[in-house]
mmCIF file of the N, C-alpha and C atoms, coordinates in Angstrom:
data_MODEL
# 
_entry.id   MODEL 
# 
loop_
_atom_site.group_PDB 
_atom_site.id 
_atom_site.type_symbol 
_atom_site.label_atom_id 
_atom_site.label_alt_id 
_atom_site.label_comp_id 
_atom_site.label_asym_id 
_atom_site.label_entity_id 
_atom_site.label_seq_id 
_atom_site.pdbx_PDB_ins_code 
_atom_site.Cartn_x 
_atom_site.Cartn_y 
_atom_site.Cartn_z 
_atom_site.occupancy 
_atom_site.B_iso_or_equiv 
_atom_site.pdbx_formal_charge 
_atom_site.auth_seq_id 
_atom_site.auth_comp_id 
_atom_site.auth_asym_id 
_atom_site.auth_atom_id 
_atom_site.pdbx_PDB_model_num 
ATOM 1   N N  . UNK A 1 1  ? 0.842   -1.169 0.000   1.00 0.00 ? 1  UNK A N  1 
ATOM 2   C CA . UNK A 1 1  ? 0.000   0.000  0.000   1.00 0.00 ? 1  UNK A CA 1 
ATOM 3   C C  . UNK A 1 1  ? 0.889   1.235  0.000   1.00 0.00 ? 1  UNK A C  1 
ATOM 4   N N  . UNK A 1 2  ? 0.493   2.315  -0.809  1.00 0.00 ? 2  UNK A N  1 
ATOM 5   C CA . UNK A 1 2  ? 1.083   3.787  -1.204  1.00 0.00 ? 2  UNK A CA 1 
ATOM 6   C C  . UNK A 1 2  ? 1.992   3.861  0.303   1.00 0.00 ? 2  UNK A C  1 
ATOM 7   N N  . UNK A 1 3  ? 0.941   4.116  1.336   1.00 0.00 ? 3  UNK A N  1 
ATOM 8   C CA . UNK A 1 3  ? 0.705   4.811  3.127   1.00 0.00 ? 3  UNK A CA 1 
ATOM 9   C C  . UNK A 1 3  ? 1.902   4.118  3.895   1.00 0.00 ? 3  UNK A C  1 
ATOM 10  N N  . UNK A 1 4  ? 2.550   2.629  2.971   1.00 0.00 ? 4  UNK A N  1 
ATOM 11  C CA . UNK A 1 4  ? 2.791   1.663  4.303   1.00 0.00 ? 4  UNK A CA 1 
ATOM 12  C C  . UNK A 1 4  ? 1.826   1.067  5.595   1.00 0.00 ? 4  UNK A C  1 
ATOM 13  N N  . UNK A 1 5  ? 0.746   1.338  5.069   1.00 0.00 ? 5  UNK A N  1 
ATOM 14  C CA . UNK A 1 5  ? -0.036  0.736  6.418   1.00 0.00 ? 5  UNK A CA 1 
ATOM 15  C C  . UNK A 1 5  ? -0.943  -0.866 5.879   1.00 0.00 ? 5  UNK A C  1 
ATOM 16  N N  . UNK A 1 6  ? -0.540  -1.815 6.714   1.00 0.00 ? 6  UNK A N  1 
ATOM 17  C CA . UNK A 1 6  ? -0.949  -2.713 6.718   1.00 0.00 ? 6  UNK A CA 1 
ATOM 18  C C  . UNK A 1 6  ? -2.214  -2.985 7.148   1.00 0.00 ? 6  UNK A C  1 
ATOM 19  N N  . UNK A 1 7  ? -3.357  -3.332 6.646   1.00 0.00 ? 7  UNK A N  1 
ATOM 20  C CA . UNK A 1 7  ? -4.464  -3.357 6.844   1.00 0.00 ? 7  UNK A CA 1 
ATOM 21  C C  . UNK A 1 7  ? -4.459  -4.517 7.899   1.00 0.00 ? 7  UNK A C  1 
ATOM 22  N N  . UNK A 1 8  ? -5.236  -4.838 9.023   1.00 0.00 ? 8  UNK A N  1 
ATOM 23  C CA . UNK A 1 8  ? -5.560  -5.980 9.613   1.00 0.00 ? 8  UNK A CA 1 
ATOM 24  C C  . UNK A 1 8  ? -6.214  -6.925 9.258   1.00 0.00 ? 8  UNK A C  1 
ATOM 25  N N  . UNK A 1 9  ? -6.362  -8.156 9.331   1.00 0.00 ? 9  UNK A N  1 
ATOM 26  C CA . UNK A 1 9  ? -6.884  -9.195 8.590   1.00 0.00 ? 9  UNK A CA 1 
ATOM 27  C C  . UNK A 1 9  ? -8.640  -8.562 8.731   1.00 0.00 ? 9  UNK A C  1 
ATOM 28  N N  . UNK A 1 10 ? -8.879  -8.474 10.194  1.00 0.00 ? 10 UNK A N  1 
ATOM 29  C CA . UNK A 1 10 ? -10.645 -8.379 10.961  1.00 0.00 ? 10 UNK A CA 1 
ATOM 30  C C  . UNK A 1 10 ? -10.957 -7.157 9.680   1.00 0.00 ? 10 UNK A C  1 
ATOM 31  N N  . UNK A 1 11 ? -10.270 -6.561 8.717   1.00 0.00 ? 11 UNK A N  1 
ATOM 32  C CA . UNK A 1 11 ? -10.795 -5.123 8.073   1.00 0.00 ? 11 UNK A CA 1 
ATOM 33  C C  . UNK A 1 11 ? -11.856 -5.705 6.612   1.00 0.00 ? 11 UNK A C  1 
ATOM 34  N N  . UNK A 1 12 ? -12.914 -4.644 6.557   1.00 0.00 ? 12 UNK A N  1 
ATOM 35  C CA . UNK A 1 12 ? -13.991 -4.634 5.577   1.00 0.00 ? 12 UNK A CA 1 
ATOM 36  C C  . UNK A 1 12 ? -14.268 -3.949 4.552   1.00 0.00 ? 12 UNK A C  1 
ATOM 37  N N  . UNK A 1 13 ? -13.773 -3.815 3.697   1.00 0.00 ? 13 UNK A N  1 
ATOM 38  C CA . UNK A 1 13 ? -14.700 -2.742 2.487   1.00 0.00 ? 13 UNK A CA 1 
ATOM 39  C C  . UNK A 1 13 ? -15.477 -3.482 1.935   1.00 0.00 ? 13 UNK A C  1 
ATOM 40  N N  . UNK A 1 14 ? -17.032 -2.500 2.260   1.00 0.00 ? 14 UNK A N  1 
ATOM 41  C CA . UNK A 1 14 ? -18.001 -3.122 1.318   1.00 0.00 ? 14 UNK A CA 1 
ATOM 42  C C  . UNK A 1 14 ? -18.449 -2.389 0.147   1.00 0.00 ? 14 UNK A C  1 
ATOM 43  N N  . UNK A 1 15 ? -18.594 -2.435 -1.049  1.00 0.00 ? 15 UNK A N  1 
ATOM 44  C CA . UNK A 1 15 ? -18.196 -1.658 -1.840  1.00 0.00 ? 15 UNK A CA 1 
ATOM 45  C C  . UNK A 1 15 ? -19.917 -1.908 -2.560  1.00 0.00 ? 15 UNK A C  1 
ATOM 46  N N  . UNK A 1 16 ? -21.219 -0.352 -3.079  1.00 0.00 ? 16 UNK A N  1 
ATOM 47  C CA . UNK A 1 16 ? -21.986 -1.039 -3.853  1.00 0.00 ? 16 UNK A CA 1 
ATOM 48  C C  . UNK A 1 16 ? -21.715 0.007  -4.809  1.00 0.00 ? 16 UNK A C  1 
ATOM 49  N N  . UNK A 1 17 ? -21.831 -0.435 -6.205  1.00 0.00 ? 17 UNK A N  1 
ATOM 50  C CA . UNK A 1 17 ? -21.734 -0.052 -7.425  1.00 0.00 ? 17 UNK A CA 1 
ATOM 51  C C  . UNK A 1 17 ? -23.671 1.041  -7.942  1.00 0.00 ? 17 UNK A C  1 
ATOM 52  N N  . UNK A 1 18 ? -23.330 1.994  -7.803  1.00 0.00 ? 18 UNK A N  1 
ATOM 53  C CA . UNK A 1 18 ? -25.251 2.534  -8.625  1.00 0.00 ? 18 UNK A CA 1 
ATOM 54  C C  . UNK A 1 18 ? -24.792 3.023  -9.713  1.00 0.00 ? 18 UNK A C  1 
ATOM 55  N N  . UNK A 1 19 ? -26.136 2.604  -10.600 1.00 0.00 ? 19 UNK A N  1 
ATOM 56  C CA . UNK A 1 19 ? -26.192 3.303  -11.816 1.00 0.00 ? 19 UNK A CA 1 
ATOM 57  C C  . UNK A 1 19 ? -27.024 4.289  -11.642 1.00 0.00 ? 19 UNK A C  1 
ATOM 58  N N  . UNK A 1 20 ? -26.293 5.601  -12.043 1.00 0.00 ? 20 UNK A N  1 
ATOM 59  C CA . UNK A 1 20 ? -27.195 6.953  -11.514 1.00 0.00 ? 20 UNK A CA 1 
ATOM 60  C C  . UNK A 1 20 ? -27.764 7.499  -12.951 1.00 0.00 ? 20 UNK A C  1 
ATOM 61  N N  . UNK A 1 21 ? -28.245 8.613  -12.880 1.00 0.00 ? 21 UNK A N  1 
ATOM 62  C CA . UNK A 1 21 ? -28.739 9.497  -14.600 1.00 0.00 ? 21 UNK A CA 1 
ATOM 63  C C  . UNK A 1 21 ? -30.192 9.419  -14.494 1.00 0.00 ? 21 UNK A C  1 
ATOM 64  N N  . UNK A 1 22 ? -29.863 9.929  -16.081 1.00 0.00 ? 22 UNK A N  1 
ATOM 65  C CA . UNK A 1 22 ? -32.018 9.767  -16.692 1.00 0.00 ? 22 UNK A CA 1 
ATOM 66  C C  . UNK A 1 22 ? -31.231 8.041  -17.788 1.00 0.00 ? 22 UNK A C  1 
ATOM 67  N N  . UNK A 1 23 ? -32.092 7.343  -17.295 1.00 0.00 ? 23 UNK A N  1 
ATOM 68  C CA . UNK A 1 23 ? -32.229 6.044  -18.611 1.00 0.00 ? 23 UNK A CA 1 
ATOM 69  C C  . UNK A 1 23 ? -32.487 6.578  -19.644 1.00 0.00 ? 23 UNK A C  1 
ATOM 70  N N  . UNK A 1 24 ? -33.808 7.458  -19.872 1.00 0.00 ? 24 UNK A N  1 
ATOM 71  C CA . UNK A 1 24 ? -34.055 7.453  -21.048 1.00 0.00 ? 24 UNK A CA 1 
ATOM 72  C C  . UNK A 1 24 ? -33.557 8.375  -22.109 1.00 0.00 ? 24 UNK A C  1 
ATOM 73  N N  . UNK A 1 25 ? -32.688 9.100  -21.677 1.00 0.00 ? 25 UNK A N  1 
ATOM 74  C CA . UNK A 1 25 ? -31.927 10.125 -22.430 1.00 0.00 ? 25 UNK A CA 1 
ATOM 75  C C  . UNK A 1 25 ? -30.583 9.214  -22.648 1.00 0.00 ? 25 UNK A C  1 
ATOM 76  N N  . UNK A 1 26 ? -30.435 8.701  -21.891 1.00 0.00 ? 26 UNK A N  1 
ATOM 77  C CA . UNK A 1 26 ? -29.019 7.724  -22.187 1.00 0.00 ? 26 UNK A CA 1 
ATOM 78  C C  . UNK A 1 26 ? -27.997 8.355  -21.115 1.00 0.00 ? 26 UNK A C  1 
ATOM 79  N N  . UNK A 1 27 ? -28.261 9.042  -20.422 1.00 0.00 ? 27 UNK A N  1 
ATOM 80  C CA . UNK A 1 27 ? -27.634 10.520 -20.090 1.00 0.00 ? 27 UNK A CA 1 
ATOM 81  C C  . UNK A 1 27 ? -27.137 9.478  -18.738 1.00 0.00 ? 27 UNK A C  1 
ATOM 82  N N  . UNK A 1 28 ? -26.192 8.808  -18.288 1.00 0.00 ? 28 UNK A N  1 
ATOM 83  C CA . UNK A 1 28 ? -26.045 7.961  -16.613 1.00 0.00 ? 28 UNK A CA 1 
ATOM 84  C C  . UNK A 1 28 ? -24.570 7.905  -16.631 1.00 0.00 ? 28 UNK A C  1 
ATOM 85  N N  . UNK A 1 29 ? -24.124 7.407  -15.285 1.00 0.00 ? 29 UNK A N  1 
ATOM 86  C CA . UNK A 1 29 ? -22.839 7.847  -14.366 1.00 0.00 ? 29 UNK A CA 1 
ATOM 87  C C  . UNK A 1 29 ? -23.219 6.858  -13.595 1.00 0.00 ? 29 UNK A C  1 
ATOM 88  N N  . UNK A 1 30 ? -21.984 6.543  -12.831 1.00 0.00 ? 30 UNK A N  1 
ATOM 89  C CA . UNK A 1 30 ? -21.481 5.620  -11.583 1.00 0.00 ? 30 UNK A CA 1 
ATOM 90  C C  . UNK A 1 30 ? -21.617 6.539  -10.420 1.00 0.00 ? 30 UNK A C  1 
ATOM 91  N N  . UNK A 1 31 ? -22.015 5.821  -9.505  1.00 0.00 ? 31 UNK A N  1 
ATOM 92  C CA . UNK A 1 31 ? -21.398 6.184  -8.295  1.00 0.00 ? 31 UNK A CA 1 
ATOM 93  C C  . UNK A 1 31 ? -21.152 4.939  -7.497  1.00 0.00 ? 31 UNK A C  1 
ATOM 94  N N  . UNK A 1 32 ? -19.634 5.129  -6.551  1.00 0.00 ? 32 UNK A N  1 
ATOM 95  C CA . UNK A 1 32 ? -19.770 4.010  -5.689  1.00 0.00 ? 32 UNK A CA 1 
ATOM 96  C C  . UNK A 1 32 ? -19.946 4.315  -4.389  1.00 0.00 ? 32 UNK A C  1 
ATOM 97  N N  . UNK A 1 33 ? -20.245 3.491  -3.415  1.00 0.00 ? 33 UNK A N  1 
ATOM 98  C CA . UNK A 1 33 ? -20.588 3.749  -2.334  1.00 0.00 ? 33 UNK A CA 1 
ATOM 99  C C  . UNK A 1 33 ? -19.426 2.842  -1.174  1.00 0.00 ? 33 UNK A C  1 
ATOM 100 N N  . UNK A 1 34 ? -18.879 3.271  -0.217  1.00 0.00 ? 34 UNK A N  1 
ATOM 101 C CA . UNK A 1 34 ? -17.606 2.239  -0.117  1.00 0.00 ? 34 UNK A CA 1 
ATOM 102 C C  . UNK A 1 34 ? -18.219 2.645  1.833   1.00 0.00 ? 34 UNK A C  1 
ATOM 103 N N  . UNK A 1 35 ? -17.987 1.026  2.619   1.00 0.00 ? 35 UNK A N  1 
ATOM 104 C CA . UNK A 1 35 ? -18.221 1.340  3.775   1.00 0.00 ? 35 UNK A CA 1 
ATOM 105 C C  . UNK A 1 35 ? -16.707 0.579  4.349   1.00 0.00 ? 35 UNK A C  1 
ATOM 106 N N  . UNK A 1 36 ? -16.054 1.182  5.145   1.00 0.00 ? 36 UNK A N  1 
ATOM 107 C CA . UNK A 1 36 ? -14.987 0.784  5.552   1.00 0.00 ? 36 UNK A CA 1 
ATOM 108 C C  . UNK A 1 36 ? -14.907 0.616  6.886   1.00 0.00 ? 36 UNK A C  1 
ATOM 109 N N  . UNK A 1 37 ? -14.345 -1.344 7.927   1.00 0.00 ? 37 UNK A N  1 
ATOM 110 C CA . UNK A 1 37 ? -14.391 -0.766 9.106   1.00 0.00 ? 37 UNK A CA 1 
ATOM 111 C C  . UNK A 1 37 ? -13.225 -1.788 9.278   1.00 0.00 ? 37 UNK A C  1 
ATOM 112 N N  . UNK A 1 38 ? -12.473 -1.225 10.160  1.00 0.00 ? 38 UNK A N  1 
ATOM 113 C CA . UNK A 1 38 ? -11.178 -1.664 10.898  1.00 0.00 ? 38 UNK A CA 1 
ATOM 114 C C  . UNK A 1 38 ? -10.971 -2.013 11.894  1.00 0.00 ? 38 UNK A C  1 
ATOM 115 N N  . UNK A 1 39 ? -11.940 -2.972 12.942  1.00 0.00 ? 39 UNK A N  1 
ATOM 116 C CA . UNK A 1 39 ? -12.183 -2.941 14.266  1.00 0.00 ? 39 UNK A CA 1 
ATOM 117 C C  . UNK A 1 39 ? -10.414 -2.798 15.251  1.00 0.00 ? 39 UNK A C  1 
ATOM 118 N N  . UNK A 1 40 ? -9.151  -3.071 14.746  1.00 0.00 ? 40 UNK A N  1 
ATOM 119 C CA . UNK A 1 40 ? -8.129  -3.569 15.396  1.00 0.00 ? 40 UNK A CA 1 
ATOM 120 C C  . UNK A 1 40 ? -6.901  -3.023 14.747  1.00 0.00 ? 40 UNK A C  1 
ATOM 121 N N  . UNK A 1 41 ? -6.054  -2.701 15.464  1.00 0.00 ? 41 UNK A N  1 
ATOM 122 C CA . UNK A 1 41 ? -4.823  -2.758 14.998  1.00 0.00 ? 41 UNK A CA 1 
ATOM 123 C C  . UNK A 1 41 ? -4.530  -1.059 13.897  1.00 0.00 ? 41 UNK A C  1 
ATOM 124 N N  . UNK A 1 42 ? -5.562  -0.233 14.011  1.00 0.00 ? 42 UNK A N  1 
ATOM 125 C CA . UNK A 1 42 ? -5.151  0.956  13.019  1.00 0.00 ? 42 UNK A CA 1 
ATOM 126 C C  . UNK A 1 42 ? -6.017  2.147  13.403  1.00 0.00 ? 42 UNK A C  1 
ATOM 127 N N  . UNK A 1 43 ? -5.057  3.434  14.216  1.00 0.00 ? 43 UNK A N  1 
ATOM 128 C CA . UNK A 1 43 ? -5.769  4.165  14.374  1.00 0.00 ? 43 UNK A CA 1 
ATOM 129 C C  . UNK A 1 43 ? -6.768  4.966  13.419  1.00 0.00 ? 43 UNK A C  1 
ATOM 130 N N  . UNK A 1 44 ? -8.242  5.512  14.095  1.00 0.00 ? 44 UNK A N  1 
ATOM 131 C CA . UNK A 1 44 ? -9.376  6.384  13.199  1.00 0.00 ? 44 UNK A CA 1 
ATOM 132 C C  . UNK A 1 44 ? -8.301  7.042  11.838  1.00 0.00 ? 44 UNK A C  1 
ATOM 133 N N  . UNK A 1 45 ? -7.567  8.024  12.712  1.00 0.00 ? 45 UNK A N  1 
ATOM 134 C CA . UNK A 1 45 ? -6.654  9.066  11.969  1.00 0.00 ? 45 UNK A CA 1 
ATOM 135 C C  . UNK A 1 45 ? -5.669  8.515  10.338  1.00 0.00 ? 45 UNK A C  1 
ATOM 136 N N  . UNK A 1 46 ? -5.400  7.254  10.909  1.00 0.00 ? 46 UNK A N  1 
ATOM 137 C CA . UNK A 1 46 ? -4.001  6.618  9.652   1.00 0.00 ? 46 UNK A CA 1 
ATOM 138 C C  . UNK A 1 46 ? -5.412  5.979  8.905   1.00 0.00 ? 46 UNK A C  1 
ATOM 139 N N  . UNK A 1 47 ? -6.942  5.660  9.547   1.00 0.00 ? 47 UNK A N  1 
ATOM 140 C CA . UNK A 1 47 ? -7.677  5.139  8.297   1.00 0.00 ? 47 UNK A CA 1 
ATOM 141 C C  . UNK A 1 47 ? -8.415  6.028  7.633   1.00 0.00 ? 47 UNK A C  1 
ATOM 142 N N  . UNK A 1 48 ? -8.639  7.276  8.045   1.00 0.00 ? 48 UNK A N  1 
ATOM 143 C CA . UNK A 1 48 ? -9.423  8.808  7.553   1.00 0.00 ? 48 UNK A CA 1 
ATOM 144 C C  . UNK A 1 48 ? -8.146  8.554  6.171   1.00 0.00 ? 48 UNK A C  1 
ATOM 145 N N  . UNK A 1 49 ? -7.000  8.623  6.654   1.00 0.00 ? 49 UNK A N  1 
ATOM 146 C CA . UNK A 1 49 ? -6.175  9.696  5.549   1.00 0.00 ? 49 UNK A CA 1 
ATOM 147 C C  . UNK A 1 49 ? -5.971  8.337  4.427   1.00 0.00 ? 49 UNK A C  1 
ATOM 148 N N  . UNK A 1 50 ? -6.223  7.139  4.548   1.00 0.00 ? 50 UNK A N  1 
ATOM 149 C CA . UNK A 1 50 ? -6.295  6.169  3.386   1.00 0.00 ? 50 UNK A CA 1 
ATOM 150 C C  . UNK A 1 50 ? -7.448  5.802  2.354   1.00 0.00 ? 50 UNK A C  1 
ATOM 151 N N  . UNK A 1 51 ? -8.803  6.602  3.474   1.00 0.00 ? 51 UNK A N  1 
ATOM 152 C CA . UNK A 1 51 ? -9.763  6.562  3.208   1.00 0.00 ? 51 UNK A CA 1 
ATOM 153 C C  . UNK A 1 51 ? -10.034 7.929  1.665   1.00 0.00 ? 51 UNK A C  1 
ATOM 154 N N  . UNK A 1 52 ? -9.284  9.326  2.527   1.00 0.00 ? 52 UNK A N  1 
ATOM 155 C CA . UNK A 1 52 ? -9.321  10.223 1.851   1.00 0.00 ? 52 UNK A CA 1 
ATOM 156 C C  . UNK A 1 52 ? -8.304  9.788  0.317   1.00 0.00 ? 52 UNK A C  1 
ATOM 157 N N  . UNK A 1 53 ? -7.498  9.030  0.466   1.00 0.00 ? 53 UNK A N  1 
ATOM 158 C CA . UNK A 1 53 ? -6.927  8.531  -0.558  1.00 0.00 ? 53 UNK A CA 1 
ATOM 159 C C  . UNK A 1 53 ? -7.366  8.045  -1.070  1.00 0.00 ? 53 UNK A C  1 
ATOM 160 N N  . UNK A 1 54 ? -7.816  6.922  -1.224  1.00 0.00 ? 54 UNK A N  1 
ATOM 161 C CA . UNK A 1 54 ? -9.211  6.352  -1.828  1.00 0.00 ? 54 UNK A CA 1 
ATOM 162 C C  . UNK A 1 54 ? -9.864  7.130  -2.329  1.00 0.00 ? 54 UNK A C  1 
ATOM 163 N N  . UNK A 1 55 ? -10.512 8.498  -2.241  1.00 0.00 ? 55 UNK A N  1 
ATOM 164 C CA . UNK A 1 55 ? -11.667 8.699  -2.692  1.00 0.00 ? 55 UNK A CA 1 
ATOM 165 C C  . UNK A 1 55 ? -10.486 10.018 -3.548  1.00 0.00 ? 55 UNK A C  1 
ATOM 166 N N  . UNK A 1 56 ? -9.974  10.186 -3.253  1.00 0.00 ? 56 UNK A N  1 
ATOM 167 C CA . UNK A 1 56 ? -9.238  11.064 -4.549  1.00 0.00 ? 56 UNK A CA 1 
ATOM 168 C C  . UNK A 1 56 ? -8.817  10.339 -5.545  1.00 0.00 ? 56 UNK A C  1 
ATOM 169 N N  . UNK A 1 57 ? -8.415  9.172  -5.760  1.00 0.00 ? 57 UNK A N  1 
ATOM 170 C CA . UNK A 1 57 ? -8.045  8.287  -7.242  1.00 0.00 ? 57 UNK A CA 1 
ATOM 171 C C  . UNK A 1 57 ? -9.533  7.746  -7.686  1.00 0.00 ? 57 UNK A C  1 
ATOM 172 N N  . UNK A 1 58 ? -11.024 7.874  -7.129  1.00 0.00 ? 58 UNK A N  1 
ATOM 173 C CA . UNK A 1 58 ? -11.972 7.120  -6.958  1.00 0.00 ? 58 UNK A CA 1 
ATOM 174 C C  . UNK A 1 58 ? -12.621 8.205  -7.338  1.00 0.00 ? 58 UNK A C  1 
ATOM 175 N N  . UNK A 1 59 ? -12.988 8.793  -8.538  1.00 0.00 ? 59 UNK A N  1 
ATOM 176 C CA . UNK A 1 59 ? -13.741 10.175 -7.996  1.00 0.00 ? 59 UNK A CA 1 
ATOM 177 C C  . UNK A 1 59 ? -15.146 9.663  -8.239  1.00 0.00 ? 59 UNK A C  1 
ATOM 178 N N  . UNK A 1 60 ? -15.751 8.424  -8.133  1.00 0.00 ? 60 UNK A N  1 
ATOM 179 C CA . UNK A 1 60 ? -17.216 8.026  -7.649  1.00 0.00 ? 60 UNK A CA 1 
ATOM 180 C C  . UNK A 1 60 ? -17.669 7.832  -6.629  1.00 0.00 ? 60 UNK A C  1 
ATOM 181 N N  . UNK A 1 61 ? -16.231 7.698  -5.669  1.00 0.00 ? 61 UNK A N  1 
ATOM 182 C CA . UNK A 1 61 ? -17.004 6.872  -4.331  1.00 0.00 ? 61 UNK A CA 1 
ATOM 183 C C  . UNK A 1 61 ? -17.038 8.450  -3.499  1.00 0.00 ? 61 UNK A C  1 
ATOM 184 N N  . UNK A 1 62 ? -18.402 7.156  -2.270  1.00 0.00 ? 62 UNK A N  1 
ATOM 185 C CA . UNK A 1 62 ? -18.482 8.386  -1.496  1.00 0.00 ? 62 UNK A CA 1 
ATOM 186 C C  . UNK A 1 62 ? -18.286 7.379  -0.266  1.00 0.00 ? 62 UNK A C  1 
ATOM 187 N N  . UNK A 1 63 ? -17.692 7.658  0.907   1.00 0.00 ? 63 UNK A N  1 
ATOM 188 C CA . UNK A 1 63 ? -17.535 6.595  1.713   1.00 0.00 ? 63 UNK A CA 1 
ATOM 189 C C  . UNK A 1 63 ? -18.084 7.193  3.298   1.00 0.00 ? 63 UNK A C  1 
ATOM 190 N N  . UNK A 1 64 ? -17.789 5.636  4.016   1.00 0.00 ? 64 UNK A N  1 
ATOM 191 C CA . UNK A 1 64 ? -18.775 6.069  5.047   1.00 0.00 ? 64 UNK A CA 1 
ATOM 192 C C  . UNK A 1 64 ? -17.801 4.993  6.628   1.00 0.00 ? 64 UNK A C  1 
ATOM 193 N N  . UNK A 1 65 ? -16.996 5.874  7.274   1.00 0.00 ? 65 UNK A N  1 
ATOM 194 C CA . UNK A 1 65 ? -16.298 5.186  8.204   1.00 0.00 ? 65 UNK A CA 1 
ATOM 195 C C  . UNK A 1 65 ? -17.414 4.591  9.113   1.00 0.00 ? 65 UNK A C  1 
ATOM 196 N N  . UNK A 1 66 ? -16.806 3.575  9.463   1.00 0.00 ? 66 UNK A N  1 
ATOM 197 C CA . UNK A 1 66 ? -17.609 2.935  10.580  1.00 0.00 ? 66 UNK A CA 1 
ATOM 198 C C  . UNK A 1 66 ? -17.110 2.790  11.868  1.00 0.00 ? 66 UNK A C  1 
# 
């Protein structure tokens, strides 16, 4: 990983994929939705700033610490 931080095994991303827009114009976009939780082993702070990393190479997701 970029950070050096080793994720803990107990860690979760659940990741859902939407198809957003008008259908009938053809006119649609992604968004993802990403829930991340780390019960062990990695402080809030070192998973905010991997999280915020994530969503800057990701420009669909919107995420949601747990």
């Amino acid at each position: 990983m970029k950070q050096g931080v080793k994720l803990p095994n107990d860690s979760i991303v659940e990741t859902t994929v939407h198809l957003v827009g008008d259908m009938k114009a053809l006119d649609m976009g992604l968004r993802v939705s990403m829930k991340v939780h780390a019960p062990s082993g990695i402080e809030r702070e070192v998973m905010e700033g991997i999280v915020e990393e994530a969503k800057r190479i990701c420009p669909y997701s919107r995420v949601c610490m747990l």
